[in-house]
Structures are given as structure tokens and as C-alpha cells.
KENU-585999 format. One line per 5 residues: number of its first residue (from 0); their letters; for each residue x, y, z of N, C-alpha, C, CB. Coordinates in steps of 0.001 Angstrom, whole numbers. Glycine has a CB too. Example, Ala and Ser with C-alpha at 12.3 -4.5 7.8 and 13.67 -1.06 7.14 Angstrom:
<nodes>
0) as) 13190/-5690/7800/12300/-4500/7800/13200/-3300/7800/11308/-4473/9046 ~ 12850/-2250/7080/13670/-1060/7140/12900/30/7870/14084/-598/5725
</nodes>
This chain:
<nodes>
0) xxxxx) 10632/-4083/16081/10313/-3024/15115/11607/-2456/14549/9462/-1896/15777 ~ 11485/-2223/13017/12724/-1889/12642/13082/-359/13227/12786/-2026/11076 ~ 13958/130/12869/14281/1705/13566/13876/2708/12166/16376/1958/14157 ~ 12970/3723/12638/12293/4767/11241/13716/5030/10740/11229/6575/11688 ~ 13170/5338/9088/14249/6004/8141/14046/7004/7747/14572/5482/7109
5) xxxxx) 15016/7886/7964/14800/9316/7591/14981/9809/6313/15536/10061/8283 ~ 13611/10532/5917/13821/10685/4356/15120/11185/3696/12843/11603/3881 ~ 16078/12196/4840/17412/12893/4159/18316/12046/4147/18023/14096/4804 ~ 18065/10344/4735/18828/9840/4561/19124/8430/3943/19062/10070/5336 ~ 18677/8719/2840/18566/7451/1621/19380/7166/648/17546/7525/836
10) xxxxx) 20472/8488/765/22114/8019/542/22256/8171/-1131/22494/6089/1136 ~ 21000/8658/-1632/20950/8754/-3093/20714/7503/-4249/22180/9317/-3348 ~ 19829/6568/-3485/19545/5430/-3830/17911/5145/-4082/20158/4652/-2853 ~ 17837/3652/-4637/16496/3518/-4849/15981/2860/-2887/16248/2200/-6503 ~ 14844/3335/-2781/14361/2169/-1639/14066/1005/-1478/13580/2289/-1204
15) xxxxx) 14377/680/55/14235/-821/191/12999/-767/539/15132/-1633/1166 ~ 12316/-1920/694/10827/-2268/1340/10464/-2156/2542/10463/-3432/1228 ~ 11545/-1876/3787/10781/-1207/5107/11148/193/4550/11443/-1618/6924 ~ 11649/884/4007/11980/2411/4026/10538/2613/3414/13494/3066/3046 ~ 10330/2255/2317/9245/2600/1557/7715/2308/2737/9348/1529/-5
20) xxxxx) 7787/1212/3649/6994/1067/4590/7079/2097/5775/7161/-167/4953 ~ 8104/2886/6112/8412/4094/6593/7682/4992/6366/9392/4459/6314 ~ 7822/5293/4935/7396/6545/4394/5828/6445/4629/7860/6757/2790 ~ 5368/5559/4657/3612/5246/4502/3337/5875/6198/3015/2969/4190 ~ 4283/4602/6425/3756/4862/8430/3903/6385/8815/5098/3897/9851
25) xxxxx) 4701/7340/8165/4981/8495/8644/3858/9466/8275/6267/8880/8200 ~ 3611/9280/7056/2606/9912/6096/854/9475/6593/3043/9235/4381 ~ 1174/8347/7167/-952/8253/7558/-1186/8841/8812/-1831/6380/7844 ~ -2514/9944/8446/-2555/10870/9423/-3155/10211/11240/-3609/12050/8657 ~ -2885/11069/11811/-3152/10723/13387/-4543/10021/13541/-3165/12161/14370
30) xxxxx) -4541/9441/14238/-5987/8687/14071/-6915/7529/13073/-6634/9634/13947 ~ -6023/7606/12273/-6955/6934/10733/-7450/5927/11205/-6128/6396/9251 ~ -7881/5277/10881/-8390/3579/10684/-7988/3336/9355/-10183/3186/10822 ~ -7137/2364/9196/-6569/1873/8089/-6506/-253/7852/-4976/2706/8274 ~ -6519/101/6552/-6283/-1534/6612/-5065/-1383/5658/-7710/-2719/5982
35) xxxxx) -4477/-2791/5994/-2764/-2929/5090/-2910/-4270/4365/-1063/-3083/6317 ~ -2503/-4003/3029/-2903/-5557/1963/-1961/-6416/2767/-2377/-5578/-132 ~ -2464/-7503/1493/-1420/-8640/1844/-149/-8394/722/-2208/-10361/1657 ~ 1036/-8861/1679/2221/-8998/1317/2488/-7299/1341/2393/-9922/-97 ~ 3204/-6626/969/4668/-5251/1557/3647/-4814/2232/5660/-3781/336
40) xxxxx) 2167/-4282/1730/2101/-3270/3070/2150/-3847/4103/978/-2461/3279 ~ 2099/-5025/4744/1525/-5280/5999/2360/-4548/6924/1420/-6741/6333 ~ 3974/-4604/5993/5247/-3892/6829/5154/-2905/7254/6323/-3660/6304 ~ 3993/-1615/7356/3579/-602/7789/3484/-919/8880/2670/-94/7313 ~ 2712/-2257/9384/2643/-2322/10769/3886/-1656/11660/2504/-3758/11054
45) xxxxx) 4680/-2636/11253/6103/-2364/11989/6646/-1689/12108/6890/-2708/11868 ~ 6007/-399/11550/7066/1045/11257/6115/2140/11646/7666/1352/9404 ~ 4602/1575/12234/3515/2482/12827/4180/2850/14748/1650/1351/12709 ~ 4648/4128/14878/4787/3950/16128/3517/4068/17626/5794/4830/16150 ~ 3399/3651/18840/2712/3025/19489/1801/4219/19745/3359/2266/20529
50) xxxxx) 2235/5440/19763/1785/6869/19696/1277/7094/18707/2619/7798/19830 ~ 1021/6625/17473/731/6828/16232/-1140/7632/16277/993/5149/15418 ~ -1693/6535/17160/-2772/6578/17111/-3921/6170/15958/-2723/7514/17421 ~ -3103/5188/14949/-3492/4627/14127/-4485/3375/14270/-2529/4477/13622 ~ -5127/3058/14137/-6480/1288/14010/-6400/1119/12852/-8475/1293/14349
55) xxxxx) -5404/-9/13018/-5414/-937/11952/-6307/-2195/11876/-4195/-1338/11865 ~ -6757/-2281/11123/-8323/-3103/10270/-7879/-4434/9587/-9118/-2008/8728 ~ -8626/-5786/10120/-8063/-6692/8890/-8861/-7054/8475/-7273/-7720/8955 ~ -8879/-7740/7093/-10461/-7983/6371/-10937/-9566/7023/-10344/-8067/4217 ~ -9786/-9737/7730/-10093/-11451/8649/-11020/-11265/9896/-8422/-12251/9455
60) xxxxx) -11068/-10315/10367/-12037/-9508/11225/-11345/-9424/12661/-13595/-10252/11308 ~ -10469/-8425/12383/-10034/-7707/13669/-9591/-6351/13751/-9044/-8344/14196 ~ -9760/-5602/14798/-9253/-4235/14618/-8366/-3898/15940/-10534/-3156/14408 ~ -7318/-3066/15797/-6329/-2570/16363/-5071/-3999/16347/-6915/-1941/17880 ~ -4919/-4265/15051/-3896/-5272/15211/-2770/-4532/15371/-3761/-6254/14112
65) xxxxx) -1808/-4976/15718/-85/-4396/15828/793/-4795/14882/712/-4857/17099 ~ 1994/-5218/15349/3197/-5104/14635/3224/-6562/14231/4499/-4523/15472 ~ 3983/-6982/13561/4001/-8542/12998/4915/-9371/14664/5303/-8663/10954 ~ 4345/-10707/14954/4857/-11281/16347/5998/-11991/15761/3759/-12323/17287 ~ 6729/-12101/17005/7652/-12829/16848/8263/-13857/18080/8463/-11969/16385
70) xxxxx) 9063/-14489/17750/9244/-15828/19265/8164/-15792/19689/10295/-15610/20735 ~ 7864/-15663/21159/7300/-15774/22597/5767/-15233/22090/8230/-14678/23964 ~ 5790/-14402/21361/4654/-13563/21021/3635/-13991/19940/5174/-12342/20632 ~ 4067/-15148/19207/2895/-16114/18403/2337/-16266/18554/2686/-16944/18075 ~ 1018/-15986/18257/-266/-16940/18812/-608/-17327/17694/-1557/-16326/19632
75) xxxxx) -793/-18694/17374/-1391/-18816/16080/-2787/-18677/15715/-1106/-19886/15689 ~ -3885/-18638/16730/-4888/-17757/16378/-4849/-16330/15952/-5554/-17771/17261 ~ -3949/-15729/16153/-4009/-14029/16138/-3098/-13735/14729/-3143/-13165/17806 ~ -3934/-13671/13606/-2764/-13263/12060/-3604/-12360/11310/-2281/-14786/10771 ~ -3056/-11670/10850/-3317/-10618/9487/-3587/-11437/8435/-2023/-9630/8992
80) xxxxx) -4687/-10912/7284/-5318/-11397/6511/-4160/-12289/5685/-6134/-10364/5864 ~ -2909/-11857/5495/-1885/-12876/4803/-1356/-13673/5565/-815/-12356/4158 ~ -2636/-14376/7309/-1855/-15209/7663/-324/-15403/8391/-1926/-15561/6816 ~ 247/-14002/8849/1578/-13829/9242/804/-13546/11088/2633/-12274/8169 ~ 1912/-13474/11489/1439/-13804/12875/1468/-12208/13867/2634/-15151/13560
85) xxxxx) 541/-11707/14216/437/-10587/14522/600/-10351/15951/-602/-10194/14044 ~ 584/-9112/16572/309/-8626/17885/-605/-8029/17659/1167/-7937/18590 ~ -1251/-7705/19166/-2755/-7000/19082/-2167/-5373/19877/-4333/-8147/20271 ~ -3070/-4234/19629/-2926/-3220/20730/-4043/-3338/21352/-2684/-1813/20370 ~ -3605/-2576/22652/-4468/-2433/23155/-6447/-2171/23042/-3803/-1856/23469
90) xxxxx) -7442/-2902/23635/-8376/-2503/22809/-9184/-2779/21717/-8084/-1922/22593 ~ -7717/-4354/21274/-8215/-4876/19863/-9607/-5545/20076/-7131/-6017/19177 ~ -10117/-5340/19224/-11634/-6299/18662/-11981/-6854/17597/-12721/-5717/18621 ~ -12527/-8478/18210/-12476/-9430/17228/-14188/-9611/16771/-11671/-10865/17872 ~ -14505/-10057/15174/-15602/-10108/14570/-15634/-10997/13503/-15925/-8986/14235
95) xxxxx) -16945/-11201/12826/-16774/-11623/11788/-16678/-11417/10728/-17115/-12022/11728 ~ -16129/-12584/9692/-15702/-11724/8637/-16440/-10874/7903/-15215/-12330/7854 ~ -17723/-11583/7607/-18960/-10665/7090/-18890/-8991/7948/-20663/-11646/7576 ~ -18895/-9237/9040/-18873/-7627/9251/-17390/-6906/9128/-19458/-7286/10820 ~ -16479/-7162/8726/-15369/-6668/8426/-15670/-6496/7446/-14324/-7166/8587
100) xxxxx) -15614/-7134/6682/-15939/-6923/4747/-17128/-5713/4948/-16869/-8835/3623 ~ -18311/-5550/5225/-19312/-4380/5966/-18944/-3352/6147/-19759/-4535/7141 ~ -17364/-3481/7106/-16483/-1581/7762/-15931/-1459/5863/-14133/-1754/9710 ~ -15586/-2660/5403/-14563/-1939/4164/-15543/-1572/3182/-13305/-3018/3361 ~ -16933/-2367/2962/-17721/-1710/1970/-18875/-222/2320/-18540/-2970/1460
105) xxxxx) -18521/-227/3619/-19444/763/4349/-18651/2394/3908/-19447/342/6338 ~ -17568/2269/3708/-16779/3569/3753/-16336/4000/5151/-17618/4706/3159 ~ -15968/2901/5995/-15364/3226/6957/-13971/3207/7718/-15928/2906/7363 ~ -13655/3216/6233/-11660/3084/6854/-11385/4004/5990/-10408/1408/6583 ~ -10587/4913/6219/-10002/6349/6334/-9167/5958/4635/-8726/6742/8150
110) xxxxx) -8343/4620/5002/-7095/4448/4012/-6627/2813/4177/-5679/5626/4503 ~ -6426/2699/3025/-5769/1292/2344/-4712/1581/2244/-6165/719/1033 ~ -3733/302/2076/-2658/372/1173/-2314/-1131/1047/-1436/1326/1683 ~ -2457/-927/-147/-2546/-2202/-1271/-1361/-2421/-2060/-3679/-1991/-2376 ~ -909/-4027/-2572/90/-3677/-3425/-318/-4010/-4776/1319/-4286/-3069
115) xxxxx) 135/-3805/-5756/-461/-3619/-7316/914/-4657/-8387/-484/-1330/-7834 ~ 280/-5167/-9389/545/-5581/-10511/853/-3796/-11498/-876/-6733/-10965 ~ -191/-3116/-11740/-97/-2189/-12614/-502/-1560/-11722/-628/-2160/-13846 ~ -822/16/-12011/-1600/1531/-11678/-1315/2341/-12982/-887/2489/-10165 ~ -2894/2481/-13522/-2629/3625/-14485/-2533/5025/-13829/-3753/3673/-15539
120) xxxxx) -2288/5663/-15181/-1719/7514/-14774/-3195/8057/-14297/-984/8780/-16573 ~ -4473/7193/-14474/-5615/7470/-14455/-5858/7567/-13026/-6362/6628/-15191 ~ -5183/6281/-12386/-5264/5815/-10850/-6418/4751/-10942/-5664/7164/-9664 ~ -6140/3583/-11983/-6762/2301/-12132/-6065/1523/-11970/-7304/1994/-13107 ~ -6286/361/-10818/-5657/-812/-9945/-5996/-2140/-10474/-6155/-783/-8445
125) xxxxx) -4584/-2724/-10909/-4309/-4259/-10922/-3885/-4876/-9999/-3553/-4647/-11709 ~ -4101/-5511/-9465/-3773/-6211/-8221/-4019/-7789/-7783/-4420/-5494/-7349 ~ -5112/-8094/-8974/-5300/-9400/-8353/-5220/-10525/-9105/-6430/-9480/-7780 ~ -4354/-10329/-10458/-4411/-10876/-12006/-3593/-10685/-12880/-5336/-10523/-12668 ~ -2955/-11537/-13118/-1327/-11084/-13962/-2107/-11305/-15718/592/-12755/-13489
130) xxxxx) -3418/-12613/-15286/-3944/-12474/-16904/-3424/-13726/-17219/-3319/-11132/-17995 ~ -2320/-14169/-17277/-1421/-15702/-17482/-2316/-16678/-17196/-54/-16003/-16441 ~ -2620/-17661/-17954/-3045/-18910/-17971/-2659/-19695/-16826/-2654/-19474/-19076 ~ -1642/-19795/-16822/-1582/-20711/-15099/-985/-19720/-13732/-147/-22318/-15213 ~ -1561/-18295/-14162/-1913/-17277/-12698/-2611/-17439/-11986/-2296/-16162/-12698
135) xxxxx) -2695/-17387/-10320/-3679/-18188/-9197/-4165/-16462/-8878/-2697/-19442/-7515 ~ -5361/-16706/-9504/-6040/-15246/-9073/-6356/-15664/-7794/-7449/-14619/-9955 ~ -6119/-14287/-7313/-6209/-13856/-5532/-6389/-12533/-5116/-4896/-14161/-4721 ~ -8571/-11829/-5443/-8555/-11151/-5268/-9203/-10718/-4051/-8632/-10921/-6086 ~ -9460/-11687/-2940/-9469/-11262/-1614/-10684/-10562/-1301/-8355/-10462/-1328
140) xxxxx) -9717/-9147/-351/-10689/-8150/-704/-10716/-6731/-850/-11435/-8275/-39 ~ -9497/-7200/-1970/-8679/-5667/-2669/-10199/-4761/-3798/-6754/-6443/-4245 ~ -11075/-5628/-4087/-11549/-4541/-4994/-13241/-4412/-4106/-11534/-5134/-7026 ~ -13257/-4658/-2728/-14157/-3943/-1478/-13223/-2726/-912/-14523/-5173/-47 ~ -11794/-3096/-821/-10951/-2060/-84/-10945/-834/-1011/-9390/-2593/239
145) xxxxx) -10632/-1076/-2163/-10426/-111/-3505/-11556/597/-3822/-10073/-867/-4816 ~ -12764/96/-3487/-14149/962/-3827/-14663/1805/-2471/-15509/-197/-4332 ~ -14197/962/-1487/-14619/1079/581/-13747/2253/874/-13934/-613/1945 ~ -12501/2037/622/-11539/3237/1782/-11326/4857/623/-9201/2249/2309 ~ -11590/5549/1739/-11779/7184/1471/-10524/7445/791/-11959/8243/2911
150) xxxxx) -9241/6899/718/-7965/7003/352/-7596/5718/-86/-7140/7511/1358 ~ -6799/5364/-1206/-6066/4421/-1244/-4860/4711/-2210/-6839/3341/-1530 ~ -3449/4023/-1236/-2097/4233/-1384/-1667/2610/-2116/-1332/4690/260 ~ -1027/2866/-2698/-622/1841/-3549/1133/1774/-2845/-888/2330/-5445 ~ 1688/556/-2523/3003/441/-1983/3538/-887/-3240/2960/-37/-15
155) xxxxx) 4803/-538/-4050/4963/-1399/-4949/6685/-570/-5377/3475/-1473/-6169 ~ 7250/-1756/-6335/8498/-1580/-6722/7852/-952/-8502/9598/-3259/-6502 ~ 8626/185/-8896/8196/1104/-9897/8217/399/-11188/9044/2343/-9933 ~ 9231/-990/-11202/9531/-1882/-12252/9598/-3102/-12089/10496/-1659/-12759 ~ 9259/-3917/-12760/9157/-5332/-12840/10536/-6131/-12753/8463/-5645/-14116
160) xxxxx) 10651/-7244/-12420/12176/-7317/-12705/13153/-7790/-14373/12521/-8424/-11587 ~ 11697/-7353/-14549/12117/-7413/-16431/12260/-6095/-16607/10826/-8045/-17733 ~ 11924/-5036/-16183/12483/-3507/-15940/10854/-3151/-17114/14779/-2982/-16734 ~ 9911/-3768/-16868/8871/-3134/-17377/8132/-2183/-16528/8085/-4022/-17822 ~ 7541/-1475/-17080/7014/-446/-15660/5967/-899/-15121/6583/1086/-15912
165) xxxxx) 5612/-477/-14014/4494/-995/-13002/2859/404/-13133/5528/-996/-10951 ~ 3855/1808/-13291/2765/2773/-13594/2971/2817/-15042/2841/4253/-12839 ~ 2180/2586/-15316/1148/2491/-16675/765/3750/-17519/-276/1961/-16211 ~ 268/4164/-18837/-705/4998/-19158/-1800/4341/-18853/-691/5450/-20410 ~ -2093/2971/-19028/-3009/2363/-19589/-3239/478/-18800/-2510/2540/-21260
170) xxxxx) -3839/289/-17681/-3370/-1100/-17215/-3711/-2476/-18425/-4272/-1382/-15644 ~ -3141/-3094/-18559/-3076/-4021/-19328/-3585/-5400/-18572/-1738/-4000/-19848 ~ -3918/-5415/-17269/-4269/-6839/-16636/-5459/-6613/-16201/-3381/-7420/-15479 ~ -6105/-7896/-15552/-7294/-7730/-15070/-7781/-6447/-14699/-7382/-8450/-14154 ~ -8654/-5413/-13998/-8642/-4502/-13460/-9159/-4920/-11776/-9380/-3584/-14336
175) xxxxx) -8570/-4012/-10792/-9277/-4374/-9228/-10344/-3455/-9439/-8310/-4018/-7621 ~ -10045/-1944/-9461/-11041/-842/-9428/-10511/378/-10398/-11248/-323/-7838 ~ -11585/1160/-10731/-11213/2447/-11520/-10674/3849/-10788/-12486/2826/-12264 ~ -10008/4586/-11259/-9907/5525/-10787/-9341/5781/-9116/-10999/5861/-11129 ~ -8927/4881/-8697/-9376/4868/-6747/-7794/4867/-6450/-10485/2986/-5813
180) xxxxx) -7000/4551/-6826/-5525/4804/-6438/-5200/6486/-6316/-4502/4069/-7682 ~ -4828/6947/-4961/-4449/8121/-4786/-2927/8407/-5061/-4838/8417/-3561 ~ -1995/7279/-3787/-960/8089/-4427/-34/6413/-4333/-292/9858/-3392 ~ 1398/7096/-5196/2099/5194/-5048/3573/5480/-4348/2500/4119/-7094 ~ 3392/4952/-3612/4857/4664/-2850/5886/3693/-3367/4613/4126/-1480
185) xxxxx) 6660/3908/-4139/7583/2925/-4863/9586/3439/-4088/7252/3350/-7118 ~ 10148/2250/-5178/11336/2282/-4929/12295/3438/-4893/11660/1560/-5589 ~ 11525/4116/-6353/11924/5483/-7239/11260/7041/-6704/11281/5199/-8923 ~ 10164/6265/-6233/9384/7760/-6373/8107/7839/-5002/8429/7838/-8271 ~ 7654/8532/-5131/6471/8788/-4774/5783/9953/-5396/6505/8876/-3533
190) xxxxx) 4818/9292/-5821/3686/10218/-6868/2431/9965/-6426/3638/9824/-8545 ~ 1888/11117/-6682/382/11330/-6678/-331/11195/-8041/80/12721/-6144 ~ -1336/10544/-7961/-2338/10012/-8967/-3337/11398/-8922/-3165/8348/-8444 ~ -3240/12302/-9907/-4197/14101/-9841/-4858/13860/-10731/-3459/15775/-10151 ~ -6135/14644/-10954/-6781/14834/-12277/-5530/15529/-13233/-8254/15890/-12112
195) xxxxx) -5200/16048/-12582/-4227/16738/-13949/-3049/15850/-14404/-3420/18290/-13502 ~ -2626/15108/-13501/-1622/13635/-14194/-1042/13350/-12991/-219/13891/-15570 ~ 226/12636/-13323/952/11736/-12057/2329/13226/-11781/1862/9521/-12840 ~ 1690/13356/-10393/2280/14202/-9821/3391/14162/-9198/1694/14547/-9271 ~ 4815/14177/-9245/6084/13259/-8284/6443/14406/-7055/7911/12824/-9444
200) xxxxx) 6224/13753/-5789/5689/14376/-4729/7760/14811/-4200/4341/13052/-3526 ~ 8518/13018/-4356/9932/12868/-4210/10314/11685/-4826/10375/12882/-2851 ~ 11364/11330/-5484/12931/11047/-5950/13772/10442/-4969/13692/12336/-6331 ~ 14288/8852/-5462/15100/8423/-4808/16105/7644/-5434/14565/7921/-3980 ~ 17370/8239/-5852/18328/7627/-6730/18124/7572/-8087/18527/6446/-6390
205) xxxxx) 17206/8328/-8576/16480/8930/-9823/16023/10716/-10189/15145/8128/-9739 ~ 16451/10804/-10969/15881/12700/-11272/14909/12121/-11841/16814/14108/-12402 ~ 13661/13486/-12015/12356/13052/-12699/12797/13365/-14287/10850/14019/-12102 ~ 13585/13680/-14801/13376/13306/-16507/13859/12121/-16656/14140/14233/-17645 ~ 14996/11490/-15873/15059/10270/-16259/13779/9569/-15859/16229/9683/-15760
210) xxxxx) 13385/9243/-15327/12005/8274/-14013/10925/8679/-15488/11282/9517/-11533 ~ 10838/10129/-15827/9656/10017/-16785/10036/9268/-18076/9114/11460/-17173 ~ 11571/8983/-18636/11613/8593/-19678/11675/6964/-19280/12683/9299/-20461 ~ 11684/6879/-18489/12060/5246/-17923/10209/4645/-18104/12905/5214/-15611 ~ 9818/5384/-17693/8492/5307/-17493/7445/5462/-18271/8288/5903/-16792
215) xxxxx) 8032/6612/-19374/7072/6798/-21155/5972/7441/-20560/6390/5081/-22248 ~ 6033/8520/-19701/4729/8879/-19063/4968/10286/-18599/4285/7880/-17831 ~ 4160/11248/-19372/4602/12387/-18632/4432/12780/-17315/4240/13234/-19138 ~ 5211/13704/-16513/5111/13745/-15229/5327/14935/-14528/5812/12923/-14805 ~ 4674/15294/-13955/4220/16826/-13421/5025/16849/-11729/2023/16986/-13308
220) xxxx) 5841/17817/-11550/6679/18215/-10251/5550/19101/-9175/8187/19343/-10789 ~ 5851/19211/-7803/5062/19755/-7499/4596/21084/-7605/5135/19475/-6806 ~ 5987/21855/-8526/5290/23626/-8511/4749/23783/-9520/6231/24963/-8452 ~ 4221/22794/-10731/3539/22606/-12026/2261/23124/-11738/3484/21139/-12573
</nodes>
């Protein structure tokens, strides 16, 4: 497990992808039942500590998975829905997939965290569709998780590496679900998706007038 990062100490920079997996693991409350997409979130695992008291959910049908395995600790039966090779906690229980897909359409996981193509200012999720003619849609079961979990956190880099933005007014790709993105954990920022607009909760190696002009999106601080 990597060692937690402390928010005062990010040195005035953008985040890397376990810090930003930090911030999630620190932020999901005691107890949840949560499930983690495929690809960055899964890295929450690794940054959930053993005290956490967190149940983590996979849509492959298991609950209380752990941290991602490594050497000695492989089992190649035992993986997270992206197939990476997991540990179990204590307690874990195995099912089928039909009834996993069941806990996520039932409304019984607390919180998601998914990673996204787009998120509008609306809190509407792209995730499984770039739209491109020779794109391998792969939508899993991001738009059961997106309609299923009481919360959903979006974990993603704020810009493309064409420096296009990732939060949106308006998503331009397939859609996963409407409205259902709460808040986004990115490189730059962390914002909340409000009825009243995209709320920036904190700042990392960015002030918010630049981040809003980078972004073409107005943006509301928290004493607004």
C-alpha cells in the first residue's frame, strides 16, 4: 500500500493518480459499501486503510475485496471487475454476477467512483464512448452503477492530453447517465456538481480564475 498523502502537502502542484486516489479513500465515509470502476479508481483500494471500515463491491460478484495483490498473494481466481489481481478482507463474499448487478441496481451501495470521458456542469456522465468510429465501447456496468449508487464520484485528469477539458457545459459523447455525478476528483481540482453550478471544494497548482478560464465554465468557491 502506498503511504497516504497529505492534502498540505502537494507542494503547489497538479496531482498524481494515487494522491487523487488518497483524497477519495480519505473522503468515503466510515462504513460505506462502495464499488470502484475500472481503471484509476480501483487505486482507492490501496489507499483505503484496514480500519476504514469500508465494503468494497465488484460488479464481478464479490464483496469486501482489498487492496490490489501482489507476488505471493495472486490468486488468479480472485480479481476486480478490470481483471487486476486482488486481495480479499476479511469476511469477503462471493456471488453471482446477476446478483451483483441486483446490489448495484437495487440502490444498495452507498457510492461509486467511476472514471469519465466528459462530466457536464449539469453532473451528466460519459464514460463508456469516445463516439469515434473505431472506439471499443465498454460500458460494463457504469450506467447500473450511475443510476444504482446513492453517491457517485467521478476520479479523472481535468484535461485531455490535447488540453481539452474533461468538465464540460455540455457532454458531447455518448451519455452513461443524467444528472448522477456528485462530485469530481481531478488533477486540478476537486468540485462539486450543485444545483446551483460546479462548486470548487480545493485547488492544486491552479487558482480558480485561472481553472475557470481554462475550463470556459463558471465556477462557484465555497463561501458563494
Amino acid at each position: 500500500m502506498n503511504e497516504h498523502i497529505s492534502r498540505a502537502n502537494t507542494g503547489g502542484r497538479p496531482l498524481g493518480k494515487h494522491e487523487i486516489a488518497d483524497l477519495i479513500a480519505r473522503d468515503v465515509p466510515h462504513g460505506s459499501y462502495v464499488n470502484l470502476g475500472i481503471g484509476q479508481p480501483t487505486l482507492v483500494a490501496d489507499h483505503l486503510p484496514a480500519d476504514a471500515g469500508v465494503v468494497l463491491h465488484t460488479e464481478n460478484g464479490m464483496l469486501h475485496m482489498g487492496p490490489a495483490a501482489h507476488g505471493d498473494r495472486i490468486d488468479p481466481d480472485l480479481t476486480n471487475a478490470g481483471k487486476i489481481p486482488v486481495t480479499e478482507r476479511p469476511g469477503a463474499a462471493y456471488f453471482h454476477h446477476a446478483d451483483s448487478f441486483a446490489m448495484m441496481r437495487g440502490g444498495h451501495l452507498d457510492l461509486c467512483v467511476l472514471g469519465a470521458f466528459q462530466v457536464s456542469a449539469a453532473g451528466d456522465l460519459a464514460n463508456w464512448h469516445t463516439g469515434e468510429p473505431d472506439a471499443i465501447p465498454a460500458v460494463g456496468g457504469a450506467m447500473d452503477l450511475a443510476i444504482g449508487a446513492k453517491k457517485v464520484y467521478v476520479m479523472m485528469t481535468l484535461f485531455t492530453k490535447t488540453g481539452a477539458p474533461k468538465l464540460v457545459p455540455r457532454c458531447t459523447y455518448p451519455l452513461t447517465g443524467l444528472g448522477c455525478v456528485d462530485r469530481v476528483y481531478s488533477d486540478l481540482a476537486v468540485l462539486d456538481i450543485t444545483p446551483r453550478g460546479v462548486t470548487v471544494r480545493e485547488t492544486f497548482g491552479i487558482g480558480v480564475e485561472e481553472l475557470a478560464g481554462r475550463l470556459d465554465l463558471p465556477l462557484l468557491t465555497a463561501g458563494d
